[in-house]
KEVEX-936479 format. One record per residue (C-alpha): residue in three letters; chain; x, y, z. Coordinates in nm, 2 decimals, always signed. Example, Ala and Ser with C-alpha at 12.3 -4.5 7.8 and 13.67 -1.06 7.14 Angstrom:
BEGIN
+-----+-------+--------+--------+--------+
! res ! chain !     px !     py !     pz !
+-----+-------+--------+--------+--------+
! ALA !     A !  +1.23 !  -0.45 !  +0.78 !
! SER !     A !  +1.37 !  -0.11 !  +0.71 !
+-----+-------+--------+--------+--------+
! end
This chain:
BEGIN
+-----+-------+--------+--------+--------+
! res ! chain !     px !     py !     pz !
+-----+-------+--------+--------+--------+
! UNK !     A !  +6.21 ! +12.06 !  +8.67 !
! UNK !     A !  +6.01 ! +12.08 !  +8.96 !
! UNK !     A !  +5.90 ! +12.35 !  +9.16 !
! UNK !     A !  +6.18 ! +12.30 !  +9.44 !
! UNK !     A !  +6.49 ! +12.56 !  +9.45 !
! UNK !     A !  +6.74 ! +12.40 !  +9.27 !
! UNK !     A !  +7.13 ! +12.53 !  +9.20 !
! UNK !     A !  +7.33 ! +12.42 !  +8.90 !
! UNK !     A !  +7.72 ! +12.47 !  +8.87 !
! UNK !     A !  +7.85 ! +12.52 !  +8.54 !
! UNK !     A !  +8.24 ! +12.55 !  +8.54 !
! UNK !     A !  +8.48 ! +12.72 !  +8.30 !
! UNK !     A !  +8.21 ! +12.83 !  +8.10 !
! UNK !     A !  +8.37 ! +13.07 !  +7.88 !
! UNK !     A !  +8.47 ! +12.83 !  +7.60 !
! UNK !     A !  +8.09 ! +12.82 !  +7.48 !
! UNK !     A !  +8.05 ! +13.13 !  +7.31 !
! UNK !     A !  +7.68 ! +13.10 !  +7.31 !
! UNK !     A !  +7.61 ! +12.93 !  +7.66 !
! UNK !     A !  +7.45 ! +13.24 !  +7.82 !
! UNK !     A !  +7.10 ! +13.22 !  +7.59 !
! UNK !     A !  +7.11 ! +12.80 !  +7.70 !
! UNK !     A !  +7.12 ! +12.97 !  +8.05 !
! UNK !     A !  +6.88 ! +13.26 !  +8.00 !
! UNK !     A !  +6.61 ! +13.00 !  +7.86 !
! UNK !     A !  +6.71 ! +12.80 !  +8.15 !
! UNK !     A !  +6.63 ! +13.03 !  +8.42 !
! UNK !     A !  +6.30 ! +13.15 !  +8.22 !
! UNK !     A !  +6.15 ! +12.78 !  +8.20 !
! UNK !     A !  +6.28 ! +12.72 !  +8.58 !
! UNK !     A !  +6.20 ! +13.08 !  +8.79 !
! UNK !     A !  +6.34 ! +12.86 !  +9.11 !
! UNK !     A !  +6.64 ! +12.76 !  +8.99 !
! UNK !     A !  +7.00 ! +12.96 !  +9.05 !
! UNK !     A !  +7.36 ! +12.90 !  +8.79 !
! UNK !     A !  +7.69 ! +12.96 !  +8.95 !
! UNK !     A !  +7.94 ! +12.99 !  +8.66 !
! UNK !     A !  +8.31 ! +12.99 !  +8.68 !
! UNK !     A !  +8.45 ! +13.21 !  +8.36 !
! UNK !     A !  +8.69 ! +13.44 !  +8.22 !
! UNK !     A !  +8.44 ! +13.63 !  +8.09 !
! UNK !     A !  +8.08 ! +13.78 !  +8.27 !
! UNK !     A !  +7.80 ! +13.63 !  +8.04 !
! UNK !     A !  +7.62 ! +13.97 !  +8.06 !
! UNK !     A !  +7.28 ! +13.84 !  +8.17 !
! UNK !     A !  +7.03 ! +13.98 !  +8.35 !
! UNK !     A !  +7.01 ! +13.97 !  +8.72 !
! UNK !     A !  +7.41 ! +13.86 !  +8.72 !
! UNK !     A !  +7.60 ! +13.92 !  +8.95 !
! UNK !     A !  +8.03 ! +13.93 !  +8.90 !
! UNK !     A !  +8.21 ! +13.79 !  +9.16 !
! UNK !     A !  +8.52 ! +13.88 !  +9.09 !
! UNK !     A !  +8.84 ! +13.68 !  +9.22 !
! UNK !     A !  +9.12 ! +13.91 !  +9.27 !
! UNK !     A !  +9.51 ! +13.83 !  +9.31 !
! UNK !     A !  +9.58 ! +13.64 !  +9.66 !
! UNK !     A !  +9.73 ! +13.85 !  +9.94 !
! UNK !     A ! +10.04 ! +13.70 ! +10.13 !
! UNK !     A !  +9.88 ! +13.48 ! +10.42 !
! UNK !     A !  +9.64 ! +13.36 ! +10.14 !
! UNK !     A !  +9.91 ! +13.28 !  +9.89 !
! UNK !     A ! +10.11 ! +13.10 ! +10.13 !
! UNK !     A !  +9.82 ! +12.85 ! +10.21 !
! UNK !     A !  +9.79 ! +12.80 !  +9.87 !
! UNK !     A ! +10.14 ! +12.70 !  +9.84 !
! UNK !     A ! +10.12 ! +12.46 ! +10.17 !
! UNK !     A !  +9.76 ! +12.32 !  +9.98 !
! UNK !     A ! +10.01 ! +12.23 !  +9.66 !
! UNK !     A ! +10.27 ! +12.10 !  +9.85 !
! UNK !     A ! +10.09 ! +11.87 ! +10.03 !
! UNK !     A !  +9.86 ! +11.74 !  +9.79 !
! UNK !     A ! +10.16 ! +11.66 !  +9.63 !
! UNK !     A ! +10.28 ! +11.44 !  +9.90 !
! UNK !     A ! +10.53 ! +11.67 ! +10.05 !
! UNK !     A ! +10.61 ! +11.83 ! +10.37 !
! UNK !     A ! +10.56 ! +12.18 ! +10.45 !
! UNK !     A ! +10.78 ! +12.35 ! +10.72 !
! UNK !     A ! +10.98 ! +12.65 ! +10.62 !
! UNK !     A ! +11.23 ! +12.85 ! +10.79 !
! UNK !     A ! +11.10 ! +13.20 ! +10.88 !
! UNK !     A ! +11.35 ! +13.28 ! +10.62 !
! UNK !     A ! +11.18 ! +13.07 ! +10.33 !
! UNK !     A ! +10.85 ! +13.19 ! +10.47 !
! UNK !     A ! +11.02 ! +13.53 ! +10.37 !
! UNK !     A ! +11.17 ! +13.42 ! +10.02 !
! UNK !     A ! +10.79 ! +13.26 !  +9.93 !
! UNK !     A ! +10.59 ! +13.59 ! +10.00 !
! UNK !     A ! +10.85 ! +13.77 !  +9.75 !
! UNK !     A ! +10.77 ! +13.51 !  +9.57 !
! UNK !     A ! +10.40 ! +13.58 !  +9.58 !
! UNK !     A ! +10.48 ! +13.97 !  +9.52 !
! UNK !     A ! +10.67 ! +13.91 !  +9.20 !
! UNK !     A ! +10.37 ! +13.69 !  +9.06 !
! UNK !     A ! +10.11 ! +13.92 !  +9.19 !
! UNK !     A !  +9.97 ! +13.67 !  +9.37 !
! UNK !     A !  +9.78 ! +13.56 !  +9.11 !
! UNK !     A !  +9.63 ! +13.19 !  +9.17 !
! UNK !     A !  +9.76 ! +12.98 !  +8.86 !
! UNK !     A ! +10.10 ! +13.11 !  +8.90 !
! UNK !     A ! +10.18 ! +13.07 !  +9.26 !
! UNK !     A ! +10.03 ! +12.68 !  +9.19 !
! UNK !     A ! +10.29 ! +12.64 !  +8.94 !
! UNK !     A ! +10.57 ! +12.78 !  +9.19 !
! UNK !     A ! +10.46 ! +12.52 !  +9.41 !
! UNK !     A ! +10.48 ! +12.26 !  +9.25 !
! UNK !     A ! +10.88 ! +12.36 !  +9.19 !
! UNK !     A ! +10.95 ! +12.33 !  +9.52 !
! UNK !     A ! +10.99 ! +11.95 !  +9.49 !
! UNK !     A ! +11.29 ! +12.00 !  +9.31 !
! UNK !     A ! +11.43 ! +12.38 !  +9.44 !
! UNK !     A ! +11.45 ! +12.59 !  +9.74 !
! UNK !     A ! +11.28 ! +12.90 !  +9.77 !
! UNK !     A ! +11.57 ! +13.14 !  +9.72 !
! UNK !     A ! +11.64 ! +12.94 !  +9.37 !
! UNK !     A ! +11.32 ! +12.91 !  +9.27 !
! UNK !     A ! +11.22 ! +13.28 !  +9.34 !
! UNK !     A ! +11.56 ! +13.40 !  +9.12 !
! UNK !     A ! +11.47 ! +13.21 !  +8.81 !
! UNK !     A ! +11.13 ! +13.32 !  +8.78 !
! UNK !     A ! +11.27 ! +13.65 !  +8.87 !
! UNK !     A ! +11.46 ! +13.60 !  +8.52 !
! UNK !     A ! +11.20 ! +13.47 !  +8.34 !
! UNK !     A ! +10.83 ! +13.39 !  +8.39 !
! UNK !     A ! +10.83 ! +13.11 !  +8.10 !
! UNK !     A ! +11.03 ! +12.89 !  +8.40 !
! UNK !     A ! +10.65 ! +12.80 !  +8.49 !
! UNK !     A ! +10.48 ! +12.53 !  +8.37 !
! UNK !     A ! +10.35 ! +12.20 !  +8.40 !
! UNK !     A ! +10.29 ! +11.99 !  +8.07 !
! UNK !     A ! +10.08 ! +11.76 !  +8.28 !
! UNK !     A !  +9.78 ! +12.04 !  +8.31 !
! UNK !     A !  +9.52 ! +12.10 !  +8.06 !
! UNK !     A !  +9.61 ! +12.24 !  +7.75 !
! UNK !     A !  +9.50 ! +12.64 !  +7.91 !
! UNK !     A !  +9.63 ! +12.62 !  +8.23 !
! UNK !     A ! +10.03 ! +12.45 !  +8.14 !
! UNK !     A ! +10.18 ! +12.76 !  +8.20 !
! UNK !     A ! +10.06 ! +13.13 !  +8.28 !
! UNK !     A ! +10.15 ! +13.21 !  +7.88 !
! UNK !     A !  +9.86 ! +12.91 !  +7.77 !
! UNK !     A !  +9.64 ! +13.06 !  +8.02 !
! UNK !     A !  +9.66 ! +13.41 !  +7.87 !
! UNK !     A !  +9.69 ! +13.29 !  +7.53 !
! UNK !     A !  +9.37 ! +13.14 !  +7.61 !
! UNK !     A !  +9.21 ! +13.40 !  +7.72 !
! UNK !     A !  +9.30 ! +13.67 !  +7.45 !
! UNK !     A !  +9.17 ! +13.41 !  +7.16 !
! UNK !     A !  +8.84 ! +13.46 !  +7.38 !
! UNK !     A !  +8.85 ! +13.87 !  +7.31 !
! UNK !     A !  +8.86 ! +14.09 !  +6.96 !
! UNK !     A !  +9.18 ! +14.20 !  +6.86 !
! UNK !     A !  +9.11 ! +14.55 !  +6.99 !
! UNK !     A !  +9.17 ! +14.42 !  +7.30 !
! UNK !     A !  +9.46 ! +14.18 !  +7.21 !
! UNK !     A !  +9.65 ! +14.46 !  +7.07 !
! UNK !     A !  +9.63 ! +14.67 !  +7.37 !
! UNK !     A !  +9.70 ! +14.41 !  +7.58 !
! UNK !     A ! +10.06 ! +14.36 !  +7.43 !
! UNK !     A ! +10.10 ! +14.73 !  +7.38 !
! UNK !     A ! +10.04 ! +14.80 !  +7.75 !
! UNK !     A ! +10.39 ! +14.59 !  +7.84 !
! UNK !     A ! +10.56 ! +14.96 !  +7.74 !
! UNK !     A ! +10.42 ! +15.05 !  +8.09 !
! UNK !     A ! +10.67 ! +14.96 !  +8.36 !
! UNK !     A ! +10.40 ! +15.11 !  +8.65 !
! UNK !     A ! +10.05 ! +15.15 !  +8.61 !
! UNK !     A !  +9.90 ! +15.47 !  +8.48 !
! UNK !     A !  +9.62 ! +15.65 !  +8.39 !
! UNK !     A !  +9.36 ! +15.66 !  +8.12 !
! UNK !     A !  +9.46 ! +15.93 !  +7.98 !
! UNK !     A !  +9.81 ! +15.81 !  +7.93 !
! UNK !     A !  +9.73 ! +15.47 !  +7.81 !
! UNK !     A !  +9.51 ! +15.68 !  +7.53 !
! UNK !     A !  +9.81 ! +15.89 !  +7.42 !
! UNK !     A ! +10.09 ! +15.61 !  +7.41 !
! UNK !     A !  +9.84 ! +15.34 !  +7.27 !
! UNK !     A !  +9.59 ! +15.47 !  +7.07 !
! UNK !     A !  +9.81 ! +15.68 !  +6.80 !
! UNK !     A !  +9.68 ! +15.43 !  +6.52 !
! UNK !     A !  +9.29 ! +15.49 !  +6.60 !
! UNK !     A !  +9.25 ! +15.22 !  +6.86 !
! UNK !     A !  +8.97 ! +15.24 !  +7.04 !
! UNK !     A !  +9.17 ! +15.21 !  +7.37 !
! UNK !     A !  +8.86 ! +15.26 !  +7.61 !
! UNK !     A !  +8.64 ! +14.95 !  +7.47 !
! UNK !     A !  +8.93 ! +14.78 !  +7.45 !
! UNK !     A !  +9.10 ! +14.83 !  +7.78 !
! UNK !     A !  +8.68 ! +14.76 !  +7.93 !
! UNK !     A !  +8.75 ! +14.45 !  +7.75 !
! UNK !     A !  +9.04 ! +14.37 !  +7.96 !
! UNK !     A !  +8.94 ! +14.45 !  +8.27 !
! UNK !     A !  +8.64 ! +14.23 !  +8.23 !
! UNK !     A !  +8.85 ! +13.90 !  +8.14 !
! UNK !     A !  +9.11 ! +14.01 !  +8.45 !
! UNK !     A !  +9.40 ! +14.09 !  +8.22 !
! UNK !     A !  +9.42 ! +14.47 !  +8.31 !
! UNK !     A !  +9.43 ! +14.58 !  +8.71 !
! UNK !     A !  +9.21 ! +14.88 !  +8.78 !
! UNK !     A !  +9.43 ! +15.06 !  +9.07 !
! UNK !     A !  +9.32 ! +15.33 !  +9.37 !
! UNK !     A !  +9.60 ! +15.45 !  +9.55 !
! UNK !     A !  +9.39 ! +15.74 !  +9.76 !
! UNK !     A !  +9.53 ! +16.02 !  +9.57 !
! UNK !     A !  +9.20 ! +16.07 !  +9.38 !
! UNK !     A !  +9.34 ! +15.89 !  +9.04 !
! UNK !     A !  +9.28 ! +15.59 !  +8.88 !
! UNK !     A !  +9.54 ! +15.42 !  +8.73 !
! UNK !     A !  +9.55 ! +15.07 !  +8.51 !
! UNK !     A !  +9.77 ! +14.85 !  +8.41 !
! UNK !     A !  +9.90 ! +14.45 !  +8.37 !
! UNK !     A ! +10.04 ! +14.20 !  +8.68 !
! UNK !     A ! +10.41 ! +14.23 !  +8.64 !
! UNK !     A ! +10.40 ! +13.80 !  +8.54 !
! UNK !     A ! +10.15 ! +13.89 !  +8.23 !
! UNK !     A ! +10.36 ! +14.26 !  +8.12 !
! UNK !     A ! +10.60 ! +14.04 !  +8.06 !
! UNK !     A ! +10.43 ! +13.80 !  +7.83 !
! UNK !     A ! +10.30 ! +14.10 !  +7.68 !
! UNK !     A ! +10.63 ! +14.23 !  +7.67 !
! UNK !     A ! +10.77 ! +13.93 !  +7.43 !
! UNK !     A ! +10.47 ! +13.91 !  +7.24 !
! UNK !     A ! +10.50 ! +14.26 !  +7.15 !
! UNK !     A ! +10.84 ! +14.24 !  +7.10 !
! UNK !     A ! +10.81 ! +13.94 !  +6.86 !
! UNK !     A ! +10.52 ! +14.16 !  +6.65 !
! UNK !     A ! +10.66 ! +14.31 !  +6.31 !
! UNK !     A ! +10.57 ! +14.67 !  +6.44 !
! UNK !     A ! +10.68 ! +14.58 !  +6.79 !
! UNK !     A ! +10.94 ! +14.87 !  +6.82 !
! UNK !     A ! +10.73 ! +15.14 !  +6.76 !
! UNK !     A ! +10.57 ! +15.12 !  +7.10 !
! UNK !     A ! +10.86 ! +15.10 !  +7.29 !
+-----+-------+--------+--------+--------+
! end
């Protein structure tokens, strides 16, 4: 509490609901002091500033995948040809960060090629029971993520898997909103817990839409809902 510069690291933050006034009364009692938070969710504070951590491109992603491997005692030298197999790998998740650590920690037990075709068949081949409770399998991690949001936003989320490409707002409106949903705040929602991808291709359009891993846990949640075939 003195008068020295001081930075505290709060991580995974977005289980406390009400954590950003404990930090707001923070930073007023202590004008020197800076909070770095790790969430799924901005805390919508003054003077923040989102950093937002995007999906891995495919020299990041495979570093990641050396980092699991050898953390977990094994050896990393693949062929140009599983080098190959591992960035489709990283294409079909997306190259989002949880699943890719998952893949790798398969590749104890299966090659590349194998391991790429079964989650090619279905994402729910991920998971790791020996993870925290949210991050067990990319499913808990959404799961997790949509209890933190209203069910606006849950119920756009699963009716978005109807999309098999990205598209525009105006689209999204028409196929999702026919029962009043308010698919703007919603979808603002989404893109602000990194469930929805805003996309710019250079054509002048913007164009949203869900990481091909999550459409299809969107996909079996919406297909498992009792008014699930009305949006397909």
């Amino acid at each position: 509490r003195g008068t020295r510069p001081a930075l505290l690291i709060l991580d995974n933050l977005e289980h406390l609901s009400q954590a950003w006034q404990q930090v707001l009364d923070l930073l007023d009692a202590l004008p020197e002091a800076q909070v770095l938070c790790t969430s799924r969710l901005s805390l919508r504070l003054r003077g923040e500033r989102v950093v937002a951590l995007g999906a891995l491109d495919g020299e990041a992603a495979l570093a990641l995948v050396e980092q699991v491997v050898r953390r977990g005692g094994g050896s990393w030298s693949p062929s140009a040809e599983e080098g190959q197999v591992l960035l489709e790998l990283s294409e079909l998740l997306d190259g989002l960060p949880l699943a890719l650590e998952l893949a790798a920690a398969r590749l104890a037990l299966l090659p590349p090629g194998e391991l790429r075709d079964q989650i090619r068949s279905s994402i729910d081949r991920l998971g790791d029971p020996g993870r925290p409770d949210p991050q067990r399998s990319l499913a808990a991690t959404v799961e997790w993520t949509l209890n933190l949001l209203d069910d606006p936003a849950r119920q756009l989320f699963f009716r978005m898997a109807v999309f098999g490409a990205p598209a525009e707002l105006e689209e999204i409106e028409l196929v999702t909103g026919g029962d009043g949903l308010d698919v703007r705040s919603a979808l603002s929602a989404l893109l602000d817990a990194a469930l929805a991808r805003r996309i710019e291709r250079g054509d002048g359009k913007i164009r949203f839409g869900l990481a091909e891993a999550l459409r299809q846990i969107a996909a079996r949640q919406l297909d498992g809902s009792a008014d699930g075939g009305a949006w397909w």
